[in-house]
mmCIF entry with sequence, helices, sheets and N, C-alpha, C, O atoms, coordinates in Angstrom:
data_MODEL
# 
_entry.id   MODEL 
# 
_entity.id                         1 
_entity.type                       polymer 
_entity.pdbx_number_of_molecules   1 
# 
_entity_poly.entity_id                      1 
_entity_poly.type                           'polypeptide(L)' 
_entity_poly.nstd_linkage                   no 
_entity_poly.nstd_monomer                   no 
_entity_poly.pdbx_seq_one_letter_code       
;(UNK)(UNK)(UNK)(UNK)(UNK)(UNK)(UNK)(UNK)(UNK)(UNK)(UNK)(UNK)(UNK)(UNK)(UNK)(UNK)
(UNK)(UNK)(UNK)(UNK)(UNK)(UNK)(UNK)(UNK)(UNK)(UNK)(UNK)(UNK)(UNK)(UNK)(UNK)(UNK)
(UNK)(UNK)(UNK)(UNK)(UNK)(UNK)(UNK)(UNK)(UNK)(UNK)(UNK)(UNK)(UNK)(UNK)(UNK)(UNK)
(UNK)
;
_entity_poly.pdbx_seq_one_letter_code_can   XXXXXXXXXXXXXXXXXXXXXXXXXXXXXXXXXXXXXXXXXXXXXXXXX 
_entity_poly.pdbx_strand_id                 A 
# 
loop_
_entity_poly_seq.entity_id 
_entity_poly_seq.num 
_entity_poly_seq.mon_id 
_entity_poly_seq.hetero 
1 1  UNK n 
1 2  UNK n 
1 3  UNK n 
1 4  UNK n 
1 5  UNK n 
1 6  UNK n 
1 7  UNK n 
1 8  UNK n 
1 9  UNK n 
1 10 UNK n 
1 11 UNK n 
1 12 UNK n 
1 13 UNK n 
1 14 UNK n 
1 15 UNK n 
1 16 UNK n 
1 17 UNK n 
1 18 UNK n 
1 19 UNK n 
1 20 UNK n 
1 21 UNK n 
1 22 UNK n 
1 23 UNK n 
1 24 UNK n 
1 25 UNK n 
1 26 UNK n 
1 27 UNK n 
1 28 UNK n 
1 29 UNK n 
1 30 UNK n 
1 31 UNK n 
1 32 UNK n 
1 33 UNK n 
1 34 UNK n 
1 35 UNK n 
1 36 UNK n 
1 37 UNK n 
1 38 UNK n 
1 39 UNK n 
1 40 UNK n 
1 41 UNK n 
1 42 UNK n 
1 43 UNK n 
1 44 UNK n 
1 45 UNK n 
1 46 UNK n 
1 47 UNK n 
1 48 UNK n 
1 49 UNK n 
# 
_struct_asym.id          A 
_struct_asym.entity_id   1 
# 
loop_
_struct_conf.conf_type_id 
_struct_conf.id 
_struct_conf.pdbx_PDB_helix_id 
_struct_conf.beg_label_comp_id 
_struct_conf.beg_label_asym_id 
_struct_conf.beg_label_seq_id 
_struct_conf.pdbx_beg_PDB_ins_code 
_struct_conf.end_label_comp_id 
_struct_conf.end_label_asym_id 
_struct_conf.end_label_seq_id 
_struct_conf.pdbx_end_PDB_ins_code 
_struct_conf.beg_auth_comp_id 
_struct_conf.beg_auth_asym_id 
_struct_conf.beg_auth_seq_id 
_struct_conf.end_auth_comp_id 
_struct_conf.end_auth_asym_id 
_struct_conf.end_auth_seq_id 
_struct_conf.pdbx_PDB_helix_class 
_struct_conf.details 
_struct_conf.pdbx_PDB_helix_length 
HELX_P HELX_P1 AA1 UNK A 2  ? UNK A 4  ? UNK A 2  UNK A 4  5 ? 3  
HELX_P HELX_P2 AA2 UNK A 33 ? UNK A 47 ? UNK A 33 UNK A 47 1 ? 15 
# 
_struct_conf_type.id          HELX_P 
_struct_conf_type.criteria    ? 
_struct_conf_type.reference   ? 
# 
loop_
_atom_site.group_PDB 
_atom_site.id 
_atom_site.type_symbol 
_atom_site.label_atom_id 
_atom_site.label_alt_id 
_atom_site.label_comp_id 
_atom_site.label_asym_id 
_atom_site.label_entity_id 
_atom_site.label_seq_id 
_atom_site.pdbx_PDB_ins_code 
_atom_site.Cartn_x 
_atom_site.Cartn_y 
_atom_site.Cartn_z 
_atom_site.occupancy 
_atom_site.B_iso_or_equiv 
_atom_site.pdbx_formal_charge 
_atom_site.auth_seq_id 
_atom_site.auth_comp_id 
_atom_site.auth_asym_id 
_atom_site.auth_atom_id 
_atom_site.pdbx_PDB_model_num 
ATOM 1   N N  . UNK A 1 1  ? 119.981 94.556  70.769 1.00 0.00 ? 1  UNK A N  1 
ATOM 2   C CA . UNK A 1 1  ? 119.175 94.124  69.652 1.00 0.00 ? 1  UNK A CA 1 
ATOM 3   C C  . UNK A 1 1  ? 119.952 93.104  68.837 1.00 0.00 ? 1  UNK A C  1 
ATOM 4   O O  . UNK A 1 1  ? 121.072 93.323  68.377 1.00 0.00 ? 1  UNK A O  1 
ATOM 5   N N  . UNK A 1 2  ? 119.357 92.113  68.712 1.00 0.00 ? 2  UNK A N  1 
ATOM 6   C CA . UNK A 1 2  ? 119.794 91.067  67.661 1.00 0.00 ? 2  UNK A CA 1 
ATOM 7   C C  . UNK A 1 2  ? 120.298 91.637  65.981 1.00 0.00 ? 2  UNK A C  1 
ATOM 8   O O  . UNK A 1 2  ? 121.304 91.260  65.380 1.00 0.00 ? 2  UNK A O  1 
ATOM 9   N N  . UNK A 1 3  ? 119.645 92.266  65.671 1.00 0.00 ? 3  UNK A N  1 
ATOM 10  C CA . UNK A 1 3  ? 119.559 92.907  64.610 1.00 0.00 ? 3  UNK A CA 1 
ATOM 11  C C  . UNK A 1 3  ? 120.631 94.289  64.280 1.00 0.00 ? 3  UNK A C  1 
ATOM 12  O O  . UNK A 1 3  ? 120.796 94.847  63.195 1.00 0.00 ? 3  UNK A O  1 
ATOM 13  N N  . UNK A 1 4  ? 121.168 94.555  65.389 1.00 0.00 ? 4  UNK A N  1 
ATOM 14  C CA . UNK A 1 4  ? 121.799 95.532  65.665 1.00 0.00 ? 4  UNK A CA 1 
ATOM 15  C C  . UNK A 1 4  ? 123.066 95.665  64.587 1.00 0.00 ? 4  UNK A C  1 
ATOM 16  O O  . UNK A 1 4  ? 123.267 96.786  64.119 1.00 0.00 ? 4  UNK A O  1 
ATOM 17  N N  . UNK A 1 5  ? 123.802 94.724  64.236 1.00 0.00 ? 5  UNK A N  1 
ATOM 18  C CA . UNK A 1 5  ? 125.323 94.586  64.136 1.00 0.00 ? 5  UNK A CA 1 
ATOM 19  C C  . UNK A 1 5  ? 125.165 94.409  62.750 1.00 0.00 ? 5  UNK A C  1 
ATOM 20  O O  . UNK A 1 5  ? 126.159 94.357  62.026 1.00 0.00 ? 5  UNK A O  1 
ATOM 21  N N  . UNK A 1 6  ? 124.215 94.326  62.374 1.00 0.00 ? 6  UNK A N  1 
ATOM 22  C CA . UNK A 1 6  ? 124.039 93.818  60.923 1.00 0.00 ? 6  UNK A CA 1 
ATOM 23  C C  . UNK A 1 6  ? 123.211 94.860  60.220 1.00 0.00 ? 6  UNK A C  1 
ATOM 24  O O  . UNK A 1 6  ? 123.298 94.867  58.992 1.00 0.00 ? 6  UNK A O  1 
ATOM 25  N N  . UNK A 1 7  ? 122.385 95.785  60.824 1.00 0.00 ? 7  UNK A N  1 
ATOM 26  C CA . UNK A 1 7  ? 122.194 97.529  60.845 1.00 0.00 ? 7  UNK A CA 1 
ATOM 27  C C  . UNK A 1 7  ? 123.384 98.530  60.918 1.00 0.00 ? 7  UNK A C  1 
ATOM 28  O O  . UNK A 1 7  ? 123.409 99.731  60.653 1.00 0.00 ? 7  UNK A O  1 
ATOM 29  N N  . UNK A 1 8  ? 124.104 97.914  61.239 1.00 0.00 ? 8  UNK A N  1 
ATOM 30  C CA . UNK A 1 8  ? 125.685 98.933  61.410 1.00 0.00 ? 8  UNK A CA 1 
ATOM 31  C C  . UNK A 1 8  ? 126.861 98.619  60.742 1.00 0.00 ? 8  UNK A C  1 
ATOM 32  O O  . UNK A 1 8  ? 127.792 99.357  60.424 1.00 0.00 ? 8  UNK A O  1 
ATOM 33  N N  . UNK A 1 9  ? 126.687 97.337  60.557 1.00 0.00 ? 9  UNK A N  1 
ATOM 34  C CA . UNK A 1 9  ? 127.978 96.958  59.971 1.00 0.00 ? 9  UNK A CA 1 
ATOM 35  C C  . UNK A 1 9  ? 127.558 96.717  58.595 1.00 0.00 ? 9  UNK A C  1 
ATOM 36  O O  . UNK A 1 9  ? 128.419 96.979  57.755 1.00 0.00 ? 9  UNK A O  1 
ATOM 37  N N  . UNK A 1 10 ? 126.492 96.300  58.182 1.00 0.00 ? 10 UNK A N  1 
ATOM 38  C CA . UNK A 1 10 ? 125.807 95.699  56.630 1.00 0.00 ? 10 UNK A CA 1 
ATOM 39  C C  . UNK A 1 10 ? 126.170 94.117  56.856 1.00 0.00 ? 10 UNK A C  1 
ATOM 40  O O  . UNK A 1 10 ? 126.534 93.682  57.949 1.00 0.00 ? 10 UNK A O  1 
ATOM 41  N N  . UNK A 1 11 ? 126.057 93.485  55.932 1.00 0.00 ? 11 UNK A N  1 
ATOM 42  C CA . UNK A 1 11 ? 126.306 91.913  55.158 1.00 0.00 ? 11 UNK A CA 1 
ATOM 43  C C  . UNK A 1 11 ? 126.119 91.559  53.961 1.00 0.00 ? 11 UNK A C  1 
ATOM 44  O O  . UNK A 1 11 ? 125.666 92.402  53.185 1.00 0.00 ? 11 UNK A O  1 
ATOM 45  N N  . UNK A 1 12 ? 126.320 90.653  53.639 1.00 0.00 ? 12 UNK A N  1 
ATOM 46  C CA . UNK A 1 12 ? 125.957 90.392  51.995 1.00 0.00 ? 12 UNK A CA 1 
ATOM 47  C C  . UNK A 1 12 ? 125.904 88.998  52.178 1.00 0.00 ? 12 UNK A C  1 
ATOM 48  O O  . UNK A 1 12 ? 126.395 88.365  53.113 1.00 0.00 ? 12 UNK A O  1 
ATOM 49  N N  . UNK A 1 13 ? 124.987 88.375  50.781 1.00 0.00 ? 13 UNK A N  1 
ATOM 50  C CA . UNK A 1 13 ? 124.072 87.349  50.801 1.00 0.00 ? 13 UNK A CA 1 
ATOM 51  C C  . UNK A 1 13 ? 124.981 86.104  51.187 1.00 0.00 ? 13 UNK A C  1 
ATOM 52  O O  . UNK A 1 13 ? 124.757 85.195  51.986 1.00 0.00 ? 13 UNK A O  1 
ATOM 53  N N  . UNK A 1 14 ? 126.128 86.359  50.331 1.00 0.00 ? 14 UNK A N  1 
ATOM 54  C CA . UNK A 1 14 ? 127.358 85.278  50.303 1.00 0.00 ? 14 UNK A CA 1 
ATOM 55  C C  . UNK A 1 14 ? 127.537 84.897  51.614 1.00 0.00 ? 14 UNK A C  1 
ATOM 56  O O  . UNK A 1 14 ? 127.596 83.686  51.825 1.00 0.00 ? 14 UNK A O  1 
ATOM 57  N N  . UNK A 1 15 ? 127.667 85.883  52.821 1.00 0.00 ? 15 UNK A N  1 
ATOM 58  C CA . UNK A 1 15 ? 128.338 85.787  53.725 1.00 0.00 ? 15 UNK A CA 1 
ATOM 59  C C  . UNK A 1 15 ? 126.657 84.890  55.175 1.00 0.00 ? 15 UNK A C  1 
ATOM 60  O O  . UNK A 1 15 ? 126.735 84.126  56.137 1.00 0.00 ? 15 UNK A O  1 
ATOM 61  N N  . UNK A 1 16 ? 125.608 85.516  54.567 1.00 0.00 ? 16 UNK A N  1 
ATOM 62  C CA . UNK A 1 16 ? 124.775 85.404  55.224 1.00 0.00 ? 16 UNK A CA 1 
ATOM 63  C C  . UNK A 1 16 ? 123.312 84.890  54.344 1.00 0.00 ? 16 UNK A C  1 
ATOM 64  O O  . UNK A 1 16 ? 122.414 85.687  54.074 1.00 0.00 ? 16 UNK A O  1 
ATOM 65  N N  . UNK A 1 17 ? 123.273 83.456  53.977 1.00 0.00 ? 17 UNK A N  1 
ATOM 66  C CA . UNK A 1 17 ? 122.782 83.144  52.923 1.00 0.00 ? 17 UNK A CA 1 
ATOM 67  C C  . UNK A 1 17 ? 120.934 83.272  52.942 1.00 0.00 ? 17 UNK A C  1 
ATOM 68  O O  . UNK A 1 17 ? 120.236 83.276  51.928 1.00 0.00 ? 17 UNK A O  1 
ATOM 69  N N  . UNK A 1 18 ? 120.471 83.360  54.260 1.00 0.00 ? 18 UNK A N  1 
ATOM 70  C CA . UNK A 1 18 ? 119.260 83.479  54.771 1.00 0.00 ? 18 UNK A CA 1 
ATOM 71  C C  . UNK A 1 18 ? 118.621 85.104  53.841 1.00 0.00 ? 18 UNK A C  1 
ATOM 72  O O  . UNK A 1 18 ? 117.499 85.190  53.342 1.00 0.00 ? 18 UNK A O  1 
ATOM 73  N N  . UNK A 1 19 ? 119.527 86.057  53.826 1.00 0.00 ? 19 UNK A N  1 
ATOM 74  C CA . UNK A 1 19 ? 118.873 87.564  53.190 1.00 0.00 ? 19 UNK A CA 1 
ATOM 75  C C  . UNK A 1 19 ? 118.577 87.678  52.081 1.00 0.00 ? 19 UNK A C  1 
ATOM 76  O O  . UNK A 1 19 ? 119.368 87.138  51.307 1.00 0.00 ? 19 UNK A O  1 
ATOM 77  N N  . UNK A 1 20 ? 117.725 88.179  51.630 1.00 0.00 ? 20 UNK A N  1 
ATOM 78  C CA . UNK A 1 20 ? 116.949 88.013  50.274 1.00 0.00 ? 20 UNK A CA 1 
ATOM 79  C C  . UNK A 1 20 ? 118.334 88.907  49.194 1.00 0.00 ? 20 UNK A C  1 
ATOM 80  O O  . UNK A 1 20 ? 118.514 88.521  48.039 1.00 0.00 ? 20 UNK A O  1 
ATOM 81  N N  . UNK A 1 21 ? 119.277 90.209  49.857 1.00 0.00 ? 21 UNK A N  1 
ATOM 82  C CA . UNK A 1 21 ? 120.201 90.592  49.544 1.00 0.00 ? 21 UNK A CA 1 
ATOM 83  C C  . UNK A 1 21 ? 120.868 91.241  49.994 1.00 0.00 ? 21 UNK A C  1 
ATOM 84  O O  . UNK A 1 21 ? 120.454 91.364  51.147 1.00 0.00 ? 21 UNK A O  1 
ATOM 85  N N  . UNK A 1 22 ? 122.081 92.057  49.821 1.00 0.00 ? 22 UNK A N  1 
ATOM 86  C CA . UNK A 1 22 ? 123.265 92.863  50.523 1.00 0.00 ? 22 UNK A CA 1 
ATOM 87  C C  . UNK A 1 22 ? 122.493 93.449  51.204 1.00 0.00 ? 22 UNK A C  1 
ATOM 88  O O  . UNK A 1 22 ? 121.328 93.561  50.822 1.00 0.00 ? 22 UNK A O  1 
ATOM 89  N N  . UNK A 1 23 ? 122.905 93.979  52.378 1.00 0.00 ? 23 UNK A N  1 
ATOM 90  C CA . UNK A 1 23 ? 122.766 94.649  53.165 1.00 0.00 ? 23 UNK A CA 1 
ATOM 91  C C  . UNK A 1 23 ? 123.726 96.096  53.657 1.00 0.00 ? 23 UNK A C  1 
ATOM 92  O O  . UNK A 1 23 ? 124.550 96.143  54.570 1.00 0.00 ? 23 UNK A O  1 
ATOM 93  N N  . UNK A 1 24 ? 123.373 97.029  52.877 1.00 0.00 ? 24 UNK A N  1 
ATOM 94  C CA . UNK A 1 24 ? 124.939 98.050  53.309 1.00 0.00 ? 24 UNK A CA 1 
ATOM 95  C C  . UNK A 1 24 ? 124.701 98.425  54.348 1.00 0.00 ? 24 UNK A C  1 
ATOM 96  O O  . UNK A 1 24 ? 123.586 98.703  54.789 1.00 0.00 ? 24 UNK A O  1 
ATOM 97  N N  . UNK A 1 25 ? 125.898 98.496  54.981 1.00 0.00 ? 25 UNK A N  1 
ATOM 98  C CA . UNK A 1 25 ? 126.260 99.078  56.474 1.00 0.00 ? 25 UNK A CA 1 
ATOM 99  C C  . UNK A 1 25 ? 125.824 100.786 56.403 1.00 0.00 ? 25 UNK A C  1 
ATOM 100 O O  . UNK A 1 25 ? 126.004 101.509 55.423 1.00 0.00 ? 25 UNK A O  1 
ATOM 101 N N  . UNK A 1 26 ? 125.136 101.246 57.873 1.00 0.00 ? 26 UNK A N  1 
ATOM 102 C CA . UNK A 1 26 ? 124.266 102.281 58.254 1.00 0.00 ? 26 UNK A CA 1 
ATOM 103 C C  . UNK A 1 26 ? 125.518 102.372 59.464 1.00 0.00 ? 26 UNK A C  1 
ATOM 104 O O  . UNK A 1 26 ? 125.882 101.472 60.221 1.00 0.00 ? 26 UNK A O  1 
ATOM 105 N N  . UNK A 1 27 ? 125.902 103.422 59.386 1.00 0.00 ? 27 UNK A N  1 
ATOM 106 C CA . UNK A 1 27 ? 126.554 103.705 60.688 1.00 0.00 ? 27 UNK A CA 1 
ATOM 107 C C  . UNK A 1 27 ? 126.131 104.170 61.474 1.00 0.00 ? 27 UNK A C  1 
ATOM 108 O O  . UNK A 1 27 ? 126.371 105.375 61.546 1.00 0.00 ? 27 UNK A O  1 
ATOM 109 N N  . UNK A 1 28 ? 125.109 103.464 62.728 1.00 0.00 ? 28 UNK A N  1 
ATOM 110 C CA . UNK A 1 28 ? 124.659 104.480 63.600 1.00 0.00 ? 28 UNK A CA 1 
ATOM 111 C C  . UNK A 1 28 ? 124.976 105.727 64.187 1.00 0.00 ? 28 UNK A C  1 
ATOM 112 O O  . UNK A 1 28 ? 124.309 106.761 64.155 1.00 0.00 ? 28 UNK A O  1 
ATOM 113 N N  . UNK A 1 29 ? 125.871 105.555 64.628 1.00 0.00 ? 29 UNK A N  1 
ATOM 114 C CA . UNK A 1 29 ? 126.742 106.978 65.026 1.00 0.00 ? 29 UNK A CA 1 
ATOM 115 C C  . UNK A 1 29 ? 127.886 106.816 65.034 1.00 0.00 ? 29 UNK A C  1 
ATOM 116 O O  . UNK A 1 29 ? 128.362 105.950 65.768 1.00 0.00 ? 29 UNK A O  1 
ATOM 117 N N  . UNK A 1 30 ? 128.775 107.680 64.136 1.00 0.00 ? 30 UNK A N  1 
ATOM 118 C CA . UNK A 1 30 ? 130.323 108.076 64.228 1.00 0.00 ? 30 UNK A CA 1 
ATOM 119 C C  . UNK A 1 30 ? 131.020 108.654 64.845 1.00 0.00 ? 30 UNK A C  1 
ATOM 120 O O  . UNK A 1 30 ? 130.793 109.676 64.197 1.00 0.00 ? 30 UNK A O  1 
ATOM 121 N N  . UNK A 1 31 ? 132.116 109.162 65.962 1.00 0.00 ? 31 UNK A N  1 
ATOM 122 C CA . UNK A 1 31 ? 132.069 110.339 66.441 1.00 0.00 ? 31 UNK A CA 1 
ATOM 123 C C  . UNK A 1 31 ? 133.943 109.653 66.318 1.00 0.00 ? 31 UNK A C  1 
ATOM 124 O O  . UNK A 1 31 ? 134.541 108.645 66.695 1.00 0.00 ? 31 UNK A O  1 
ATOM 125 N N  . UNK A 1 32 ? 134.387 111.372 65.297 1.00 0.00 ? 32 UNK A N  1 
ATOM 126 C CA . UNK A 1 32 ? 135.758 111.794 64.902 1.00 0.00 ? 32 UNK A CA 1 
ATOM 127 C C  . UNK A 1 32 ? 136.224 111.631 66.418 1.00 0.00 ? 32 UNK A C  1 
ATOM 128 O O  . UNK A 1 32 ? 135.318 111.248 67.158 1.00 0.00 ? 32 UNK A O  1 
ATOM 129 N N  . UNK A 1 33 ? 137.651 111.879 67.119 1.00 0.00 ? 33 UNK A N  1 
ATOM 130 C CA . UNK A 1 33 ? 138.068 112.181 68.093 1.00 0.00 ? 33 UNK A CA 1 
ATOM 131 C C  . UNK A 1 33 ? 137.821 114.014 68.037 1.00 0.00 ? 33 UNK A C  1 
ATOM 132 O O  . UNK A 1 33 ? 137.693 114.401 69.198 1.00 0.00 ? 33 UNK A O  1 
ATOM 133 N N  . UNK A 1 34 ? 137.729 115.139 67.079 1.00 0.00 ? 34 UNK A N  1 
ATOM 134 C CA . UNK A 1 34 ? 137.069 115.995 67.587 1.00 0.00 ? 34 UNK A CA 1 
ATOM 135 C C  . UNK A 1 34 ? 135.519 116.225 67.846 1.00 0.00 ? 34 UNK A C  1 
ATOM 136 O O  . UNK A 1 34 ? 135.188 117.220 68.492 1.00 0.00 ? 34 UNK A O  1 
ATOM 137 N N  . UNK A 1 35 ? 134.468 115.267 67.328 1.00 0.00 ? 35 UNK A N  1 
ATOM 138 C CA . UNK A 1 35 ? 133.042 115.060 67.634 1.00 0.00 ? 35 UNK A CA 1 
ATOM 139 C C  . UNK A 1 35 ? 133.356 114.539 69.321 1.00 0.00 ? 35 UNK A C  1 
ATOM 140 O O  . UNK A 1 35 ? 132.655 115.139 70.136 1.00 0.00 ? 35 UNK A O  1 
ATOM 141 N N  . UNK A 1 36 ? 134.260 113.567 69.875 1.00 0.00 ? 36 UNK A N  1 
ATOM 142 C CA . UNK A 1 36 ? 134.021 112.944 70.990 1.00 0.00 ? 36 UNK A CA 1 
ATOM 143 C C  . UNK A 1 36 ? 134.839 114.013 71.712 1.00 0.00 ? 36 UNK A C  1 
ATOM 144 O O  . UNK A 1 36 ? 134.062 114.374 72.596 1.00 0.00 ? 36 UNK A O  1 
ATOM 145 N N  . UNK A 1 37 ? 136.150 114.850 71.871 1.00 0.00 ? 37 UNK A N  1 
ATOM 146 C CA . UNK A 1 37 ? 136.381 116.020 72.489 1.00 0.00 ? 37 UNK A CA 1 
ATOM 147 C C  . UNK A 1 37 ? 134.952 116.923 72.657 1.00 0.00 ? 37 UNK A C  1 
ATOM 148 O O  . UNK A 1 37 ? 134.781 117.475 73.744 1.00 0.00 ? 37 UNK A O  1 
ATOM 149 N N  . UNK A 1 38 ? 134.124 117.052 71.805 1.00 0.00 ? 38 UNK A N  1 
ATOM 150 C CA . UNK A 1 38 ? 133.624 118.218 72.061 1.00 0.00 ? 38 UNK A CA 1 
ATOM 151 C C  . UNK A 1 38 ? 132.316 117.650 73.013 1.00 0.00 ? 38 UNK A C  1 
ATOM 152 O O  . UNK A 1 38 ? 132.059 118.336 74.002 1.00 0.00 ? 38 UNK A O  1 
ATOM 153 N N  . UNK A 1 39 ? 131.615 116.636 72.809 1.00 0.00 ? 39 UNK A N  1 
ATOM 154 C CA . UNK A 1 39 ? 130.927 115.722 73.617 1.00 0.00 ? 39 UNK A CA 1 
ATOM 155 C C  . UNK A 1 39 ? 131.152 115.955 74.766 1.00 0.00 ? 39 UNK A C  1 
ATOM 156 O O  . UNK A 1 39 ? 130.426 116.480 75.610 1.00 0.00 ? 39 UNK A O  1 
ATOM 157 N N  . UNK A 1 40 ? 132.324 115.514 74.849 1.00 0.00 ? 40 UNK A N  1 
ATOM 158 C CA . UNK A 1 40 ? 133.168 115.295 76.274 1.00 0.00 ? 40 UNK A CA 1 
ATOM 159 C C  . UNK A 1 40 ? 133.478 116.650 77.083 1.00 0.00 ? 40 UNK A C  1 
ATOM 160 O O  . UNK A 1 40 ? 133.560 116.556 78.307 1.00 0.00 ? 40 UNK A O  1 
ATOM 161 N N  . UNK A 1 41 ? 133.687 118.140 76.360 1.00 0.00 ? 41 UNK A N  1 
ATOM 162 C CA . UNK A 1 41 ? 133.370 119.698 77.332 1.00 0.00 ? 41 UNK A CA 1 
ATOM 163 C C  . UNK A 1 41 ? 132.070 119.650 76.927 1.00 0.00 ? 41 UNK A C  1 
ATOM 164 O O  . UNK A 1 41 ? 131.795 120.849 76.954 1.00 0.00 ? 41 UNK A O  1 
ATOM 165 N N  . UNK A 1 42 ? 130.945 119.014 76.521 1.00 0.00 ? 42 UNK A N  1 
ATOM 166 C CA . UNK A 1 42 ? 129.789 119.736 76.319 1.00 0.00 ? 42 UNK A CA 1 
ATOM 167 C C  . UNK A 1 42 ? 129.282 119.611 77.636 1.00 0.00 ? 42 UNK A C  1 
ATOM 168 O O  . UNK A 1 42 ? 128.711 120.482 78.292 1.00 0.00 ? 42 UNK A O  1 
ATOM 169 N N  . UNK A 1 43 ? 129.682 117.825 78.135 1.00 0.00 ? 43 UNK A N  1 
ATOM 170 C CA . UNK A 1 43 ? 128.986 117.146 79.460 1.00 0.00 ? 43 UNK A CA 1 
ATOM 171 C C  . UNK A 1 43 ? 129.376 118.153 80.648 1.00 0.00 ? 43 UNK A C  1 
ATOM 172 O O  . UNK A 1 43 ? 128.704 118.817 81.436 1.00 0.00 ? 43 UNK A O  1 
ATOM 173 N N  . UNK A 1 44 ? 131.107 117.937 80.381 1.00 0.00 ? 44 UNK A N  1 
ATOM 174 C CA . UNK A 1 44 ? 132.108 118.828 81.465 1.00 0.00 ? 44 UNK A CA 1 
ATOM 175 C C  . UNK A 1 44 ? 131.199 120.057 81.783 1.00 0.00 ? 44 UNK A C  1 
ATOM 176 O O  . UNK A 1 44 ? 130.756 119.996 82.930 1.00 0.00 ? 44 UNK A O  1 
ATOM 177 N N  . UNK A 1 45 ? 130.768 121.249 81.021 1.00 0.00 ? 45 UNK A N  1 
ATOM 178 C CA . UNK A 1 45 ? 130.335 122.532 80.719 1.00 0.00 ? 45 UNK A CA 1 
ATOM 179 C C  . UNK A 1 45 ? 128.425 122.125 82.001 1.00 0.00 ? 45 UNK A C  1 
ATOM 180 O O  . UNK A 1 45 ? 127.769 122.802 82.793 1.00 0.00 ? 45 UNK A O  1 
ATOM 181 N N  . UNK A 1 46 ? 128.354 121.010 81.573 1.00 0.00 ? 46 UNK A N  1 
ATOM 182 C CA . UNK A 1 46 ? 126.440 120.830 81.759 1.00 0.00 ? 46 UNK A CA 1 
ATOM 183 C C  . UNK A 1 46 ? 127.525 120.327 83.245 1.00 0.00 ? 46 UNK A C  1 
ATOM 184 O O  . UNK A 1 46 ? 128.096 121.165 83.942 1.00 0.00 ? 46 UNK A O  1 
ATOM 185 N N  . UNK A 1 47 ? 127.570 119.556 83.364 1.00 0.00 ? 47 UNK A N  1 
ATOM 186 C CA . UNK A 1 47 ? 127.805 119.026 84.808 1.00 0.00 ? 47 UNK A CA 1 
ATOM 187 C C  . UNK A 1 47 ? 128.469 119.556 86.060 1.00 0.00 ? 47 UNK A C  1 
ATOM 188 O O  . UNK A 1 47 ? 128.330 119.219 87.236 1.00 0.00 ? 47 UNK A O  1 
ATOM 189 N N  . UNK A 1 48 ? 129.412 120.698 85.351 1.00 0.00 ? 48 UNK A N  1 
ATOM 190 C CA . UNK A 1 48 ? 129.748 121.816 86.457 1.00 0.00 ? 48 UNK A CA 1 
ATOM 191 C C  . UNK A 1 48 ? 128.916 123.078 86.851 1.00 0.00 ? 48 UNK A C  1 
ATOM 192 O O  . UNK A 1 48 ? 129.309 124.114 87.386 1.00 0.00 ? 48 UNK A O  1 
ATOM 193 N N  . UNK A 1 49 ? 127.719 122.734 86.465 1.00 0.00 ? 49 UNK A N  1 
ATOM 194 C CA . UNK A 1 49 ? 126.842 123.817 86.789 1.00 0.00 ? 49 UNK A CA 1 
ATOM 195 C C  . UNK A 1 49 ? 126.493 123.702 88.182 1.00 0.00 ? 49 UNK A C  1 
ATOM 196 O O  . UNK A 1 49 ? 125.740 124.527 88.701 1.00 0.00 ? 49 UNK A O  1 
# 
């Protein structure tokens, strides 16, 4: 998505003079190194079945 990076990251007008205004950054998804460990045995756990 075109639109993508600027949904996640934000901008502001200064930087991107076309937006009516700031834009705060939305973090689509975060994942701690224990959110991505646990991801990572959830798959392990589903895929050794």
């Amino acid at each position: 998505m075109v639109y993508a990076a600027m949904q996640n990251f934000g901008g502001t007008k200064a930087e991107f003079p076309h937006l009516w205004g700031d834009i705060p950054g939305r973090e689509f998804i975060g994942l701690s190194d224990d959110d991505e460990d646990e991801v990572l045995a959830t798959l392990a756990d589903h895929l050794s079945l």
